[in-house]
C-alpha positions as CSV (number, residue, x, y, z in Angstrom):
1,X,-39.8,37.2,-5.6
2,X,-38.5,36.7,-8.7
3,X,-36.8,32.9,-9.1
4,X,-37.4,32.1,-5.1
5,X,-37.6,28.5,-4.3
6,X,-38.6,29.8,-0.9
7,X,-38.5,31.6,2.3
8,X,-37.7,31.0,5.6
9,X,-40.7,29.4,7.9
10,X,-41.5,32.0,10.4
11,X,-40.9,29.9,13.3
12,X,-37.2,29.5,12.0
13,X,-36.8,26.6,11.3
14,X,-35.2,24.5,8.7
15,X,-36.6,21.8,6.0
16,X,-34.2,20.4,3.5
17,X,-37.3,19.4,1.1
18,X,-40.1,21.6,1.9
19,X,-38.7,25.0,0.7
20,X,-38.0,26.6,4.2
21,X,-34.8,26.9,3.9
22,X,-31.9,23.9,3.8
23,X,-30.8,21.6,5.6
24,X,-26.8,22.3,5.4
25,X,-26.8,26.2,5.5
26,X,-29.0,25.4,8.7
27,X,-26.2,22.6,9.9
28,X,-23.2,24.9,9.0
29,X,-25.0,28.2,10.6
30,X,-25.7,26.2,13.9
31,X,-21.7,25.1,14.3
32,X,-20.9,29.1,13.7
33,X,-19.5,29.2,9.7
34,X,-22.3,31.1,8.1
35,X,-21.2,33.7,5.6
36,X,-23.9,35.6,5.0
37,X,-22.0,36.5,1.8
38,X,-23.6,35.4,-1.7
39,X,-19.5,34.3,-2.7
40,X,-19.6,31.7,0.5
41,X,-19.7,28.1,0.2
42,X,-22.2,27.6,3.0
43,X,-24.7,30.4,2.0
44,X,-28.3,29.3,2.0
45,X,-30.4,28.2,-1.2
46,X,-33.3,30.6,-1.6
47,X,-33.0,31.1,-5.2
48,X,-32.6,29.0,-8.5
49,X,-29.2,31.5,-9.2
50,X,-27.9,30.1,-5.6
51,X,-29.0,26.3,-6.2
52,X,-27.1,26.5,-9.8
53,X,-24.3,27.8,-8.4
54,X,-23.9,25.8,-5.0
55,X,-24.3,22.6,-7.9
56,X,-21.4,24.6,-10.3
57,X,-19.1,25.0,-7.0
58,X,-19.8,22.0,-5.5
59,X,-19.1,19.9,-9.2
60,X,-16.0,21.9,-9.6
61,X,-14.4,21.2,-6.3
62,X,-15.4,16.8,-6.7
63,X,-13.7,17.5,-11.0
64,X,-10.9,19.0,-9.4
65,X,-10.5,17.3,-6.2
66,X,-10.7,14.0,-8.8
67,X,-8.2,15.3,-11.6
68,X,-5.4,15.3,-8.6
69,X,-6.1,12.4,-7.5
70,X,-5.8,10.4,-10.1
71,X,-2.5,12.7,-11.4
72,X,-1.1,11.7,-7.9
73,X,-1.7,8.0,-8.7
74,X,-0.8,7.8,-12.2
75,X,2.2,10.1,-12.2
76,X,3.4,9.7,-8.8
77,X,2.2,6.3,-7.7
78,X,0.7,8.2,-4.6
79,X,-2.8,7.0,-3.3
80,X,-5.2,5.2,-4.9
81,X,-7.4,6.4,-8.3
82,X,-10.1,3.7,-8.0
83,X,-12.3,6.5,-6.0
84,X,-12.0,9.3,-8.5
85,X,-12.8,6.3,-10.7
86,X,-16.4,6.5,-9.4
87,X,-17.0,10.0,-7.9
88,X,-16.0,11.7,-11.5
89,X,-18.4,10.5,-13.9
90,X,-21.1,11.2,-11.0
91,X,-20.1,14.6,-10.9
92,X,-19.9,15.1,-14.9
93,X,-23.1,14.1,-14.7
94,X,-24.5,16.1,-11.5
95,X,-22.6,19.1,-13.4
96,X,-24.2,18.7,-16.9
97,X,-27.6,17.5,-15.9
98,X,-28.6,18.6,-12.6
99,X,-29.2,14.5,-12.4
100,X,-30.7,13.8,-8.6
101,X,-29.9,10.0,-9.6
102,X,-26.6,10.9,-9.8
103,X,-26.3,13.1,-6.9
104,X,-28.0,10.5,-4.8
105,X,-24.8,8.4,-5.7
106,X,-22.6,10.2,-5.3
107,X,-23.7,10.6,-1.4
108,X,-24.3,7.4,-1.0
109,X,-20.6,6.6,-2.0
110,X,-19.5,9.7,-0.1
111,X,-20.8,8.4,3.1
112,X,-19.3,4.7,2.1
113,X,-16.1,6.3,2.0
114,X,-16.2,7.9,5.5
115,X,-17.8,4.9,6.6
116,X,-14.5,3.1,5.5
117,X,-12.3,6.4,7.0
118,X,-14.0,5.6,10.7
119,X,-13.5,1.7,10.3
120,X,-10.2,1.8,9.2
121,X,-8.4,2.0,12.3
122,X,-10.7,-0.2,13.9
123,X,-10.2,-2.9,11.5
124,X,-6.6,-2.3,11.1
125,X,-7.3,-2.0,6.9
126,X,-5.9,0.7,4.7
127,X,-8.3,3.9,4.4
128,X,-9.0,4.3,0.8
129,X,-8.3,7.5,0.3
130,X,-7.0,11.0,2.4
131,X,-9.1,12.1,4.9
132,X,-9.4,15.5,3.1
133,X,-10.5,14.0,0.1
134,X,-13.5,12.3,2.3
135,X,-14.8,15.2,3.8
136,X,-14.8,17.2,0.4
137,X,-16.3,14.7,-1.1
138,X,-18.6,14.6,1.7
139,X,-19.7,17.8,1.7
140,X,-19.9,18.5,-1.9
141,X,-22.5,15.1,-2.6
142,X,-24.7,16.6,-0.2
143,X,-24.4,19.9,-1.9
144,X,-24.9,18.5,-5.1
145,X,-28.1,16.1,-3.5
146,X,-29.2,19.5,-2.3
147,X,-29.1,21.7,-5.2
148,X,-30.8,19.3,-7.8
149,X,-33.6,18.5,-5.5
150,X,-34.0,22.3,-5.3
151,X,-33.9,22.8,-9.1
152,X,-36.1,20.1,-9.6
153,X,-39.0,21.0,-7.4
154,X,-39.0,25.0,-7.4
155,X,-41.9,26.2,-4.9
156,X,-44.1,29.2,-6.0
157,X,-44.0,32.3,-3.4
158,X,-47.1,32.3,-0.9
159,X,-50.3,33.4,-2.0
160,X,-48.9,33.2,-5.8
161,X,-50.4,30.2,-7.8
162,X,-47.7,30.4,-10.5
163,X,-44.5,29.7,-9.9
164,X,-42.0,32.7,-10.8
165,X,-40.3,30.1,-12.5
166,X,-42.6,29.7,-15.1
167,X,-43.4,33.6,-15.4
168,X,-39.6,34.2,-16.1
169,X,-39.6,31.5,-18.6
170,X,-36.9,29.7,-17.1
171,X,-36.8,25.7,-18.3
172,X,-34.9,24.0,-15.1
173,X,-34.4,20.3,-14.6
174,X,-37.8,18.9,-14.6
175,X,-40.0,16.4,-16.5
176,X,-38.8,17.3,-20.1
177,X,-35.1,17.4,-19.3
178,X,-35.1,14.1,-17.1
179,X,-36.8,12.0,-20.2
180,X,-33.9,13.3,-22.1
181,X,-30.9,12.3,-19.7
182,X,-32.6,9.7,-17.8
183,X,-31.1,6.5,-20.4
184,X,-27.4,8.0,-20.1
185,X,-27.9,8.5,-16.2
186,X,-28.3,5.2,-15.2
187,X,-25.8,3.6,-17.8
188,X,-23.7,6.1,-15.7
189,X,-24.9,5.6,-12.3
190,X,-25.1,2.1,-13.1
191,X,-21.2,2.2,-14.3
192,X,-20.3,4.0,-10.9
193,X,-22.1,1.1,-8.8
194,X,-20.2,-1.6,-10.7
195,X,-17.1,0.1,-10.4
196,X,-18.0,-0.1,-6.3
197,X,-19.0,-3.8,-6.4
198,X,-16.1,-5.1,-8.6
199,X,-13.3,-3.5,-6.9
200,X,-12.8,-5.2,-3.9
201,X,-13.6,-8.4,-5.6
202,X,-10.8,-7.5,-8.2
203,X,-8.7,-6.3,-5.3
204,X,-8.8,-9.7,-3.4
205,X,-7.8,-11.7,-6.5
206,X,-4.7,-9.4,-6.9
207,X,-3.5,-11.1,-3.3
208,X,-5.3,-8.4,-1.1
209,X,-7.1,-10.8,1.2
210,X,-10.2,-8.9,0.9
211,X,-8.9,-6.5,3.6
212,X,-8.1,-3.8,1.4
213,X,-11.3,-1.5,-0.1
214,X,-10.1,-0.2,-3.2
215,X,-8.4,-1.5,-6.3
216,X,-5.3,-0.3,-7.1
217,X,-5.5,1.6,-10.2
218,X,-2.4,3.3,-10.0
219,X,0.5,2.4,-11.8
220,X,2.9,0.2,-9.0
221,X,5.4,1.8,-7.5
222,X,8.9,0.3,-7.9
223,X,9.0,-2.0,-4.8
224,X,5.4,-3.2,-5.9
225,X,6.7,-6.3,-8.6
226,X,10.3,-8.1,-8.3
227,X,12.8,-5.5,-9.7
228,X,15.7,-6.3,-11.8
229,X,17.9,-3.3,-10.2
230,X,20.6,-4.2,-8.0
231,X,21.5,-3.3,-4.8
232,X,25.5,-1.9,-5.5
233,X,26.8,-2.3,-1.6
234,X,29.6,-0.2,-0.9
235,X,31.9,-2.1,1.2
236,X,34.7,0.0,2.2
237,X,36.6,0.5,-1.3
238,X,34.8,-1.3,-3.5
239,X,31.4,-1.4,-4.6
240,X,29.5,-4.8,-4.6
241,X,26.6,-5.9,-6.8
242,X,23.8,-7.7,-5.1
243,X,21.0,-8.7,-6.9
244,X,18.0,-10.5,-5.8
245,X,16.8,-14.0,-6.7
246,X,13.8,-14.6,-9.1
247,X,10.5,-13.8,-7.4
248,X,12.4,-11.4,-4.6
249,X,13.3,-7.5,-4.4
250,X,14.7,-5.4,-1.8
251,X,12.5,-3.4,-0.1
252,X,14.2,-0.7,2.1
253,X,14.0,2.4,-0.3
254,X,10.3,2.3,-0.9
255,X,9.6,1.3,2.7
256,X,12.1,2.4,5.4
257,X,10.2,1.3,8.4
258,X,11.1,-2.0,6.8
259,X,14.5,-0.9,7.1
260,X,14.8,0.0,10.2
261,X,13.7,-3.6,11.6
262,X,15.6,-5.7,9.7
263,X,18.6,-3.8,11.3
264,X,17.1,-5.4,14.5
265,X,17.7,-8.7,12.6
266,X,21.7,-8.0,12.6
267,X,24.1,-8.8,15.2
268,X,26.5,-5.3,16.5
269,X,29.3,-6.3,14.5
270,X,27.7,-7.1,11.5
271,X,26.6,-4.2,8.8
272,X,23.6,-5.0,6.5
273,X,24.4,-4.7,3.1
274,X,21.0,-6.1,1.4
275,X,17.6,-7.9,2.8
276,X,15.3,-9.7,-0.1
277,X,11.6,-10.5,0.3
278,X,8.9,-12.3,-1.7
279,X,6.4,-9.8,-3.3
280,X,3.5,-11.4,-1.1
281,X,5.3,-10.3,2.2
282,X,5.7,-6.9,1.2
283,X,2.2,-6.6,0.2
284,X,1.3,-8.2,3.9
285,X,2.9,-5.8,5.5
286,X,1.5,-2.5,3.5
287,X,-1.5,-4.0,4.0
288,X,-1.3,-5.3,8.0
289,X,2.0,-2.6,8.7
290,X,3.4,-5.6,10.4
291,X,6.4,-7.6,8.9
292,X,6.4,-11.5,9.2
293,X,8.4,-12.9,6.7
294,X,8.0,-16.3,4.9
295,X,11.2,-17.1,2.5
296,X,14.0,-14.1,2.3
297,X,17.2,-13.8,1.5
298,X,19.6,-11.2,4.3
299,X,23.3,-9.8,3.1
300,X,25.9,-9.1,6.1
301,X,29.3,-8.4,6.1
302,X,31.7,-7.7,9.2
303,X,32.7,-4.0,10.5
304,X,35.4,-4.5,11.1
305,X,36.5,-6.3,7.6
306,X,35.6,-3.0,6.1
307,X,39.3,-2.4,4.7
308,X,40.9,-5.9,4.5
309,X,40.8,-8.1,1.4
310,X,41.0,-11.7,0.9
311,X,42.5,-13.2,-2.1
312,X,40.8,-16.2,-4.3
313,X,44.1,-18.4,-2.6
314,X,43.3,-17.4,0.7
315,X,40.0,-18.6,0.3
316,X,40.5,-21.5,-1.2
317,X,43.1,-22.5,2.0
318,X,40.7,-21.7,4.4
319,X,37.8,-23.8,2.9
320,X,40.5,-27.0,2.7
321,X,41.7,-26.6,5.9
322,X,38.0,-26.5,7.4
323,X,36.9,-29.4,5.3
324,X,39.6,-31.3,7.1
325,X,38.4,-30.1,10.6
326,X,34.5,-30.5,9.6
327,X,34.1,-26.8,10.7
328,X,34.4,-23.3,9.3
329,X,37.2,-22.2,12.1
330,X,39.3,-20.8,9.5
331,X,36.5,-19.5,6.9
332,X,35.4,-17.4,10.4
333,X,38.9,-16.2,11.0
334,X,39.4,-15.2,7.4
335,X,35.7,-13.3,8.2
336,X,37.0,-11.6,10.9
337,X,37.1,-13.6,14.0
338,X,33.9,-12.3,15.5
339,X,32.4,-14.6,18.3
340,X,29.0,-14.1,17.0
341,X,29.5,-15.3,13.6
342,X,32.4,-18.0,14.5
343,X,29.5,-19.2,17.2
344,X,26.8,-19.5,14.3
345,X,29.2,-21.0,11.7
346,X,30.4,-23.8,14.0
347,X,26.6,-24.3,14.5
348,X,25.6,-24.6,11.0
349,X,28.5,-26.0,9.5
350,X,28.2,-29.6,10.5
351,X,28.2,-33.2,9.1
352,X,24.9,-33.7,7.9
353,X,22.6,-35.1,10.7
354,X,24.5,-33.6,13.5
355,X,22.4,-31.8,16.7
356,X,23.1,-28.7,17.6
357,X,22.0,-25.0,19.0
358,X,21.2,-22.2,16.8
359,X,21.0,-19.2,19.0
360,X,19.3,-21.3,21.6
361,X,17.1,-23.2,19.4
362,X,17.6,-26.4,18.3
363,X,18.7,-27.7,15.1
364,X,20.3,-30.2,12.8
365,X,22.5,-30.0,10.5
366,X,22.1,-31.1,6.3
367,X,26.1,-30.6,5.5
368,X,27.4,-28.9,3.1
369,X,24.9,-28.4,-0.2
370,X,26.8,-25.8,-2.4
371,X,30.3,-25.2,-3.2
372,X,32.3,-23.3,-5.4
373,X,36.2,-21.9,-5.7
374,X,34.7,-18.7,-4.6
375,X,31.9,-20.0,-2.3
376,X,30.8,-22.9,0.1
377,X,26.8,-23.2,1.8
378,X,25.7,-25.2,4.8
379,X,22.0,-25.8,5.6
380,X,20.3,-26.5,8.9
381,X,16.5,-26.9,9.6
382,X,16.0,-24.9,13.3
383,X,13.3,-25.7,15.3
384,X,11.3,-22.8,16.8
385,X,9.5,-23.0,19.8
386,X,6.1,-21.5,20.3
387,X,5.4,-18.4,21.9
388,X,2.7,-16.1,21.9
389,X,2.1,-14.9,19.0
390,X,2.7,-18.0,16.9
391,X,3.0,-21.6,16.8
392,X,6.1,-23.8,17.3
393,X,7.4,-24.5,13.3
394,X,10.6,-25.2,11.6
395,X,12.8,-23.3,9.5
396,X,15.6,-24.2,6.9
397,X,18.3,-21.3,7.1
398,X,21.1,-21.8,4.7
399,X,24.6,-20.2,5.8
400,X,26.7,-19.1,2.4
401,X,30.2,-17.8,2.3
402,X,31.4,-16.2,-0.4
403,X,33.7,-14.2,-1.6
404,X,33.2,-11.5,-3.9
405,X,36.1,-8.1,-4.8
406,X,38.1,-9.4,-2.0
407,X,35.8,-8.9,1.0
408,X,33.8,-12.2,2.6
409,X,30.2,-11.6,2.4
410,X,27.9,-13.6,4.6
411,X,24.3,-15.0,2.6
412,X,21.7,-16.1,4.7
413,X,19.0,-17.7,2.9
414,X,15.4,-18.5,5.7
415,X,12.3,-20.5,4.6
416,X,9.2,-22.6,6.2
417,X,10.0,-26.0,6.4
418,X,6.7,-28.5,6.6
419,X,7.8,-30.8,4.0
420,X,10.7,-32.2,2.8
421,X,10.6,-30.2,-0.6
422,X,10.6,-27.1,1.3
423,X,14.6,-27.7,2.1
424,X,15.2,-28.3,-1.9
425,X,13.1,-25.0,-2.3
426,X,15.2,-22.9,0.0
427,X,18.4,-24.8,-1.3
428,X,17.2,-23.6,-5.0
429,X,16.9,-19.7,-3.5
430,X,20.5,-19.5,-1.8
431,X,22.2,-21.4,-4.8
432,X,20.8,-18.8,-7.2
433,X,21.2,-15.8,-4.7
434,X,25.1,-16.9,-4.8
435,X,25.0,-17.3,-8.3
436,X,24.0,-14.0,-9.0
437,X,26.4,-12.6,-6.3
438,X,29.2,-14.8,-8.0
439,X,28.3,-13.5,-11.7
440,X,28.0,-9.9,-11.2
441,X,31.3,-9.7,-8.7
442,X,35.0,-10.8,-9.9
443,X,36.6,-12.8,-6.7
């Protein structure tokens, strides 16, 4: 009887508190996973040797459950560290103290996090953390919960009015012990809770809309913040150098699925070569996994234009000879002559204030804004109609040409348009992306 907490009730049945057995081994017996092996994780606390070590295991598995996580986040930029964050320091504590407060948190933020697990889908948010890493941490909490209650209220044998505990002469976590760690378990615990309550707020500030749970702790990935790599475009024997405007980045190698529908966004005959978004977007769509883009920047050039080259003369007599015209008849024929694009250019390269059609919306056009020996721009504001997923609006979409190691690459440049500074804003975003394409290419 030596060291026995207690005994199973005679009837059989269970009582996580009352020393007839507990309330998990009960629970994990019942759905046909008892071991009734000392080594298993689900074997039943009858003893102060099983309560320390069902609190050792269970510790263990949070420490290093936690220590990958945060490697994975850190070092990999894979998940989220905010929850380790909190769960470790509960389970140093729960480990080193046998601390109930601290096990009691650590449940509590267990079931938060399944709670958040269930509501994700619901709520169309972002799960904070792997589903595998909720149900360990679920199970070990209640572990932990159930091991330092056990510890901290041994129950003598029937018919013996001294516990076997104290005839042993072995101290566990009671009175003495929890005046000693009680000050550094609630500056813990009370850390822990913090770190709950501040994330989200911190989260929201950082442009999460509240929708997200956790803060991001990890370091960003590479598509996180406007990067300063180019895109290098091959473009049948040469190799282009497209690099994004201030404030954008190209998105496709950290997020294919982005990939894959802005290919939607380009005509048959046209081959995407680079597709620049606003920081803000991309962190809508990780957050809603749904892409509605604001302001972006798209890079096309022909198939079929893979192996010709145009000279900086040829250019230059196209663009004079559709200044004459008021088109961009030649400019498309130098292109490649595809009806699409020829269709689109003698749309959007009008006389300022002309009406026209833009793929069946309506539009007029602001003439020609830019213009270089190596490039020329036309802007149009479109109207869109209504349907049913948004309200009618307007857009400004700027049409660039330009030329860059012989081959004719087609900028298009889209942003809101509610005021009348929101064309000079979308002017300023195609003239640089040119810019850039005209710096880091020779004609």
């Amino acid at each position: 009887m030596n060291g026995t907490i207690a005994a199973p009730g005679s009837h059989g049945r269970a009582s996580a508190w009352r020393g007839n057995g507990d309330f998990w081994s009960d629970a994990a017996r019942a759905l046909g996973i008892r071991d009734p092996s000392n080594h298993s994780p689900f074997r039943a606390i009858h003893t102060l040797e099983h309560a320390r070590v069902a609190l050792r295991d269970a510790t263990f598995l949070l420490l290093l459950v936690g220590s990958i996580e945060l490697s994975l986040s850190w070092f990999a930029g894979v998940g989220r560290g905010v929850d380790a964050m909190i769960y470790l320091p509960l389970a140093l504590l729960v480990n080193r103290f046998a601390s109930r407060i601290a096990a009691v948190a650590l449940m509590s933020f267990a079931f938060f996090a399944v709670l958040l697990a269930i509501a994700a889908p619901l709520w169309d948010i972002e799960p904070r953390m792997n589903l595998l890493f909720v149900g360990i941490l679920l199970w070990s909490s209640l572990r932990c919960v159930e091991s330092t209650f056990k510890l901290g209220h041994p129950a003598p044998p029937p018919g013996d009015s001294q516990s076997s505990v104290d005839r042993r002469g072995d101290r566990v976590p009671g009175e003495a012990r929890s005046e000693r760690i009680a000050a550094g378990s609630f500056v813990v615990v009370a850390i822990a809770l913090g770190a709950m309550v501040i994330a989200p707020i911190l989260n929201r500030r950082e442009g999460d809309g509240g929708q997200s749970a956790a803060l991001r702790l990890q370091k960003p990935r590479a598509a996180s913040t406007p990067s300063a790599e180019p895109v290098i475009a091959e473009i049948g024997d040469q190799h282009v150098v497209l690099r994004a405007p201030e404030g954008f980045l190209e998105p496709r190698r950290d997020e294919p699925e982005i990939g894959g529908i802005a290919e939607t966004f380009v005509p048959p005959a046209m081959e995407l070569q680079a597709l620049f978004v606003t920081g803000e977007d991309l962190e809508a769509f990780r957050r809603e996994h749904r892409l509605s883009l604001g302001r972006y920047v798209i890079v096309q050039t022909l198939r079929s234009q893979k192996g010709a080259r145009v000279s900086r003369e040829q250019f230059a007599t196209a663009k004079a000879a559709d200044a004459e015209a008021s088109g961009a008849h030649s400019l498309a024929a130098l292109s490649g002559a595809d009806p699409a694009l020829m269709q689109w250019l003698d749309a959007t390269f009008r006389k300022a204030g002309e009406r026209s059609e833009i793929q069946g919306m309506p539009a007029h056009a602001e003439g020609i804004i830019d213009e270089t020996d190596r490039s020329i721009s036309a802007g149009s504001i479109v109207e869109v109609p209504a349907s049913a997923e948004r309200a009618a609006s307007s857009r400004v979409v700027v049409t660039s040409l330009v030329l860059a190691r012989g081959k004719v690459l087609v900028v298009y440049t889209y942003s809101p348009y509610e005021r009348s500074d929101d064309a000079a804003r979308a002017h300023a975003i195609s003239r640089e992306a040119v810019s850039r394409l005209l710096d880091e290419n020779p004609a």
